[in-house]
C-alpha positions as CSV (number, residue, x, y, z in Angstrom):
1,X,1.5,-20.3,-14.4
2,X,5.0,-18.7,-13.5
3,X,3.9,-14.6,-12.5
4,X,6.4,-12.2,-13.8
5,X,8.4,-10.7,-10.8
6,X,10.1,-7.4,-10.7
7,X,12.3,-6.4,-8.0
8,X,12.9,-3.0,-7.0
9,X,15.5,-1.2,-5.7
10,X,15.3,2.4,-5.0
11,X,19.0,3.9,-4.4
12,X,21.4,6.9,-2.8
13,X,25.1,6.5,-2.1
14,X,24.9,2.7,-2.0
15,X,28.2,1.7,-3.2
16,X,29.1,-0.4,-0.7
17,X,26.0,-2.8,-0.4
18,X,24.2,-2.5,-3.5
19,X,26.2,-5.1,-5.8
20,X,25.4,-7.7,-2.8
21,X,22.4,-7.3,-2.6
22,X,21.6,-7.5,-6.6
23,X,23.4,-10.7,-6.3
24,X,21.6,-12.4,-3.6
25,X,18.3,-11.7,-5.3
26,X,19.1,-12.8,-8.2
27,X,20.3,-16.0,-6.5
28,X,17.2,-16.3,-4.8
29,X,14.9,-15.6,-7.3
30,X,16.6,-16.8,-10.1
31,X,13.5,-15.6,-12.5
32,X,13.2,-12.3,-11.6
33,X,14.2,-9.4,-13.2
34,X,16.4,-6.9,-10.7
35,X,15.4,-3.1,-11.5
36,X,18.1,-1.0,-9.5
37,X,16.7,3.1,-9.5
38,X,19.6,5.5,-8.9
39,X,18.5,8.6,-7.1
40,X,21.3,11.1,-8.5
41,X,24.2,9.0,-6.4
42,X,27.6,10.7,-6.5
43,X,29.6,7.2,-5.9
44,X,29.7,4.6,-7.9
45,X,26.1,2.8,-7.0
46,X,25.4,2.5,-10.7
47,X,28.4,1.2,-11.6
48,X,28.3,-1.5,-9.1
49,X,24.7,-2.5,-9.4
50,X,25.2,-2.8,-13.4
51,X,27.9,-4.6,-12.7
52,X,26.3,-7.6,-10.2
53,X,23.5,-7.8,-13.3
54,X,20.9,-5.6,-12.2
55,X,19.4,-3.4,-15.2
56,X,19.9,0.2,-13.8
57,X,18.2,3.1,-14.6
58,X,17.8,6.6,-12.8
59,X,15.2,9.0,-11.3
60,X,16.3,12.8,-11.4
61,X,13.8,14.0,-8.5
62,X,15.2,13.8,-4.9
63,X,13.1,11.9,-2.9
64,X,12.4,8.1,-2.5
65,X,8.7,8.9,-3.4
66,X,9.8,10.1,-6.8
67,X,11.8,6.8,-7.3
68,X,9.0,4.5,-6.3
69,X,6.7,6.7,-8.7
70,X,8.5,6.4,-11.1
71,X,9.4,2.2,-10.8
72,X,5.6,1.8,-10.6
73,X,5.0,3.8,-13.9
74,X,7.7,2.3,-15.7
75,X,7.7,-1.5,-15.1
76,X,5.2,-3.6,-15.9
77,X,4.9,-7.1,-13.6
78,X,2.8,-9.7,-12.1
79,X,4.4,-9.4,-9.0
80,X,6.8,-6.8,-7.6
81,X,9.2,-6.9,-4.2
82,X,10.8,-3.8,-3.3
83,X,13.4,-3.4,-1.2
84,X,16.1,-1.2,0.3
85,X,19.9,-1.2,-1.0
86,X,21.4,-1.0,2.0
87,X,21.6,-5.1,2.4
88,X,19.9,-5.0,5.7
89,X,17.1,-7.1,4.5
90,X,17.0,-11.0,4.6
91,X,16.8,-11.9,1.2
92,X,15.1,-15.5,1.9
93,X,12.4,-14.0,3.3
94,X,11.1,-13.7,-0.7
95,X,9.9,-16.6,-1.6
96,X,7.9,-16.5,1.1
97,X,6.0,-13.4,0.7
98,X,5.6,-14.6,-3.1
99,X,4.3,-17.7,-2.2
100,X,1.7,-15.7,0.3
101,X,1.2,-13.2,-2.1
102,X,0.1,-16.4,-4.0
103,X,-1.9,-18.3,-1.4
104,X,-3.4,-15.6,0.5
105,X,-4.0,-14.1,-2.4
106,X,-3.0,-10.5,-1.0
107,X,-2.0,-7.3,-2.7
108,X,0.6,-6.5,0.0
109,X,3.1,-8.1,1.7
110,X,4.8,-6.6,4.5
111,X,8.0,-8.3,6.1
112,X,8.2,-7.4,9.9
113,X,11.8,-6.9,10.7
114,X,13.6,-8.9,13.5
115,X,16.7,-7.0,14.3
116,X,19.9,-9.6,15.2
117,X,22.3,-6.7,15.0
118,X,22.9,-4.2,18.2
119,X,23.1,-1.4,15.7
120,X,20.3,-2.4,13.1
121,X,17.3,-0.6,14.4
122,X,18.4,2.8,16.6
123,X,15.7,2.9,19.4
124,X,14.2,6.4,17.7
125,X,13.5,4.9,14.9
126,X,12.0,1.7,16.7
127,X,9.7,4.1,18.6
128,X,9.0,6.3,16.2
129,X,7.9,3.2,14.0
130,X,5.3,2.3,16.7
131,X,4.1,5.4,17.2
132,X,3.4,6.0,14.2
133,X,2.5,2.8,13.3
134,X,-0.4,2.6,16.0
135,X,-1.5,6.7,14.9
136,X,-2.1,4.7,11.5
137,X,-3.8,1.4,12.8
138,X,-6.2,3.5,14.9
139,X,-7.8,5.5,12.4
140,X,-7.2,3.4,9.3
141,X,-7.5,0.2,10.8
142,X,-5.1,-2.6,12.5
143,X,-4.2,-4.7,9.5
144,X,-0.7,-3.3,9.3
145,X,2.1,-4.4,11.0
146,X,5.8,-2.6,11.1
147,X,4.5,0.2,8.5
148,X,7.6,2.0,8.1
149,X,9.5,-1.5,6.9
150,X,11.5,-0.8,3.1
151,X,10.5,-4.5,2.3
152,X,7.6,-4.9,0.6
153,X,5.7,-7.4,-2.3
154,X,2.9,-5.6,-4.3
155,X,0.4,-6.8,-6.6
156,X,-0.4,-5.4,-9.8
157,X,-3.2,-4.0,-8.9
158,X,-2.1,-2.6,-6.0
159,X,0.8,-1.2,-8.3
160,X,-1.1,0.5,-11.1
161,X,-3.5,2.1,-9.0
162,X,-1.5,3.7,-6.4
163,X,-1.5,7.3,-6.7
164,X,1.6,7.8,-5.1
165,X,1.8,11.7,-4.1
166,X,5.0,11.5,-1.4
167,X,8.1,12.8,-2.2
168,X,10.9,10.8,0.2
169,X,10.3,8.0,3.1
170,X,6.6,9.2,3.8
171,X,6.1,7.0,0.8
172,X,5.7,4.0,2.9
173,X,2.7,5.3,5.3
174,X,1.1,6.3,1.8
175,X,1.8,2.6,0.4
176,X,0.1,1.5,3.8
177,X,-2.9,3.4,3.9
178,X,-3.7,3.4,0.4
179,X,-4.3,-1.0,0.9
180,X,-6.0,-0.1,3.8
181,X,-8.6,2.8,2.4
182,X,-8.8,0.1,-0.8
183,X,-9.5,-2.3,1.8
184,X,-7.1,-4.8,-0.3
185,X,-5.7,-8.0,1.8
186,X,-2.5,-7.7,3.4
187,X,-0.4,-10.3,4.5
188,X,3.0,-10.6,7.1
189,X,6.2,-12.2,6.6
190,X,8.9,-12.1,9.2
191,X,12.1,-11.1,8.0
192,X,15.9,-11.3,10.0
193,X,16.6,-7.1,9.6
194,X,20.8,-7.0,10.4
195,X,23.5,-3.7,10.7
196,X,24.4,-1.9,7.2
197,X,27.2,-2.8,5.4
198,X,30.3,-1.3,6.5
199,X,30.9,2.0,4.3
200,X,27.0,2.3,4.0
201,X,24.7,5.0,6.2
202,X,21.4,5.4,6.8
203,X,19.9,8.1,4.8
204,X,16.8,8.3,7.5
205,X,16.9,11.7,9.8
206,X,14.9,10.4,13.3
207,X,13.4,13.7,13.4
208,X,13.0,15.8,10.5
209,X,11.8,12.4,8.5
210,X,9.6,11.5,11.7
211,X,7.8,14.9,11.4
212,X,7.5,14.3,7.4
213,X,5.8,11.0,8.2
214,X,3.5,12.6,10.9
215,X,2.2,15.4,8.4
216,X,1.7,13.0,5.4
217,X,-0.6,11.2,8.6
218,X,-2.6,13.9,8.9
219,X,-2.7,15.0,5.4
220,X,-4.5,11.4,4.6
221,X,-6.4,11.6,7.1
222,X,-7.7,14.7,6.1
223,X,-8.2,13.8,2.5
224,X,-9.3,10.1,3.3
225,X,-11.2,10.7,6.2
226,X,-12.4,14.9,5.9
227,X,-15.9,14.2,8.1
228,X,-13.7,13.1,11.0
229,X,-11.3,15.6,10.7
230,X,-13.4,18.6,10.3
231,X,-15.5,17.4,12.7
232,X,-13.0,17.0,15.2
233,X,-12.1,20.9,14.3
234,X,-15.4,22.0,14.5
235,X,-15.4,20.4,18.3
236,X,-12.3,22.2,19.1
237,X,-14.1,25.6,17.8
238,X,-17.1,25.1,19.2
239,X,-15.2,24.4,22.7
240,X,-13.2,27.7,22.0
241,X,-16.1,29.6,21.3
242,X,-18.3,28.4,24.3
243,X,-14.9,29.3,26.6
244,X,-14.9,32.5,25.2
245,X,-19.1,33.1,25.7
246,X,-19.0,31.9,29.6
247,X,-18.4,34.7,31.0
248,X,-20.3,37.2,29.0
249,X,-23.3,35.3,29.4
250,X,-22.8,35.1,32.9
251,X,-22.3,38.9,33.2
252,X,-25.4,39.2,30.7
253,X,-27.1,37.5,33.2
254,X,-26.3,39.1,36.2
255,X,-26.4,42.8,35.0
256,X,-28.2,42.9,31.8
257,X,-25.6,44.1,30.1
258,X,-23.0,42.9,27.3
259,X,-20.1,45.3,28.4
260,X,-17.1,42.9,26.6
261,X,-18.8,43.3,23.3
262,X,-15.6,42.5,21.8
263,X,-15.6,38.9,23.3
264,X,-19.0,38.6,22.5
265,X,-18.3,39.0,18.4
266,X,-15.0,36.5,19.0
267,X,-17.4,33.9,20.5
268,X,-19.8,34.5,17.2
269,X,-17.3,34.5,14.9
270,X,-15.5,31.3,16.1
271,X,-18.9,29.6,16.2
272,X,-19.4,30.3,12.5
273,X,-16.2,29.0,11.5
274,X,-16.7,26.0,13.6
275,X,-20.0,25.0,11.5
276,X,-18.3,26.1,8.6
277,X,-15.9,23.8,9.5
278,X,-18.9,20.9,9.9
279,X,-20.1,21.6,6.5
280,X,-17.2,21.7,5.0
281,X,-16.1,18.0,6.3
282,X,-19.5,16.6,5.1
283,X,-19.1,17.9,1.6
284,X,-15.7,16.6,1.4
285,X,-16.7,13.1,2.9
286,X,-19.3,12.9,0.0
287,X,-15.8,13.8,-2.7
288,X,-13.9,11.5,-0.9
289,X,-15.8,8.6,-1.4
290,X,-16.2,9.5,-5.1
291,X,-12.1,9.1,-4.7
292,X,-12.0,6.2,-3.2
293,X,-14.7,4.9,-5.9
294,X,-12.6,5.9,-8.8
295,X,-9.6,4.1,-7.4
296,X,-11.4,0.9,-6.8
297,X,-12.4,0.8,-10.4
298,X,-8.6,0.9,-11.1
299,X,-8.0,-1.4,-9.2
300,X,-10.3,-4.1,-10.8
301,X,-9.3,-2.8,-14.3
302,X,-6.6,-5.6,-13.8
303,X,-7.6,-9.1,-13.2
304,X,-5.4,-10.6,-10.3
305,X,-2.5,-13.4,-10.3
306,X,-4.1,-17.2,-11.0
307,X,-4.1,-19.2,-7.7
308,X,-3.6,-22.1,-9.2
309,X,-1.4,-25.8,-7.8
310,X,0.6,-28.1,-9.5
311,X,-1.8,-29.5,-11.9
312,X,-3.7,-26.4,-12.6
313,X,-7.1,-26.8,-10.5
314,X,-7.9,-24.0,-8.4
315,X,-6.9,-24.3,-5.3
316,X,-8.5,-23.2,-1.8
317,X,-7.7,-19.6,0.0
318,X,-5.9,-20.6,3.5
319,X,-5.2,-18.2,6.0
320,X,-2.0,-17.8,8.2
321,X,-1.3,-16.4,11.4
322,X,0.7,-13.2,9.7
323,X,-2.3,-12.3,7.2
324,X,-4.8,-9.7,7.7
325,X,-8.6,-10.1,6.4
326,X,-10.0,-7.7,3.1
């Protein structure tokens, strides 16, 4: 059975690159159907991509989130690759990651980029991809490599029951940690990752997108894990409040008197909060999982890809050294 594969480019400003990178994947996947999104370009990245064969159409909201929200509303796939215009990605690393997607089976694909080019990965973003990475694999789990990579094969399923909330690059930690909370296999191509085009720039700020990555880090985590965060706010209160009660206690002991009443109703008051803060995290862990319940239903509302070989018979699940477990 031949899947139907869609891939996705989400765009800004990417005259220079785009058309070549339309072409290659259409060489390369010579089935597929090339979906180019134009994110309100003021050159002539439409024109270009239209031009190489890609069908183009256009998302009004700023923000790569609102692109890939909208490319997983609108198309409807067995497979779909998404990937960055800017032509730094190795376009034969496809096949591979279809044929994994295949094999493993798994819902995500993830290529880990190699860099050959001095100027292809700035060291802030490197580090900053690590960092962040590793925050993510500690408290989500280590199945993910490389999380902030634009290169990317999804399932169906993974697709249609994504609730993508981000609004610009923070959409890839949320790709990430939704397979992760949906406990969906993941699998790990390696991919050659070379310099932009000449004419082409990155659209990625080190910092200010850095720091939008980091929130949407602890925004999931408190939505997708509320006992642990609470909890580890009601530590820090409790810790504050104790600080706070040491040394009216000890005056309490010595004289018998409170005489810093004051700090007395601070410590109180910071204690309450701080079990407020405790029962607040275990009601929200029991929502949470009715959440992450109602997402695994959509999830199996769609039956995944055949794994089938060349004369149809079902053929065994193998792993490889790039795939994680469910």
């Amino acid at each position: 059975m031949t899947p139907k594969i869609a891939v996705l480019i989400p765009c800004y400003q990417e005259e220079a690159a785009i058309g070549k990178v339309v072409r290659d994947f259409r060489r390369a996947l010579p089935g597929a159907t090339v979906y180019v999104y134009d994110n309100n370009s003021r050159d002539r990245t439409a024109e270009a991509a239209r031009a190489a064969g890609a069908i183009v159409r256009h998302e009004s909201q700023q923000g790569k989130g609102h692109v890939v929200r909208r490319m997983f509303r609108d198309i409807d796939a067995d497979f779909y690759l998404m990937v960055d215009g800017d032509d730094t990605y190795d376009v034969s690393a496809a096949n591979d990651m279809i044929a994994l997607a295949r094999k493993g089976p798994c819902d995500i694909v993830n290529c880990i980029r190699h860099e050959i080019g001095q100027s292809a990965y700035r060291r802030g973003h490197r580090f900053g991809n690590d960092v962040l990475t590793g925050v993510v694999r500690g408290i989500f789990g280590g199945r993910v490599l490389d999380m902030l990579s634009g290169y990317k094969l999804f399932s169906r399923r993974f697709v249609k029951s994504f609730p993508a909330l981000s609004q610009g690059f923070d959409i890839e930690t949320e790709l990430t940690i939704h397979a992760l909370e949906a406990a969906m296999p993941v699998g790990h191509v390696r991919g050659l990752y070379r310099d932009r085009a000449e004419g082409s720039q990155s659209k990625l700020r080190t910092y200010r997108d850095g720091w939008r990555i980091l929130m949407m880090i602890l925004k999931l985590v408190r939505h997708e894990r509320p006992m642990l965060f609470f909890s580890l706010l009601a530590l820090a209160l409790a810790a504050t409040s104790v600080a706070i009660s040491i040394p009216v206690f000890v005056t309490y002991l010595e004289t018998g008197l409170v005489p810093r009443m004051p700090s007395a109703v601070l410590s109180m008051g910071i204690m309450l909060l701080s079990a407020l803060s405790l029962v607040s995290g275990m009601v929200l862990d029991t929502v949470s999982r009715g959440r992450r319940e109602m997402r695994f239903l959509a999830y199996l509302q769609y039956p995944p890809f055949p794994i089938e070989d060349e004369v149809g018979a079902a053929t065994p699940v193998e792993r490889t050294p790039f795939m994680s477990g469910r």
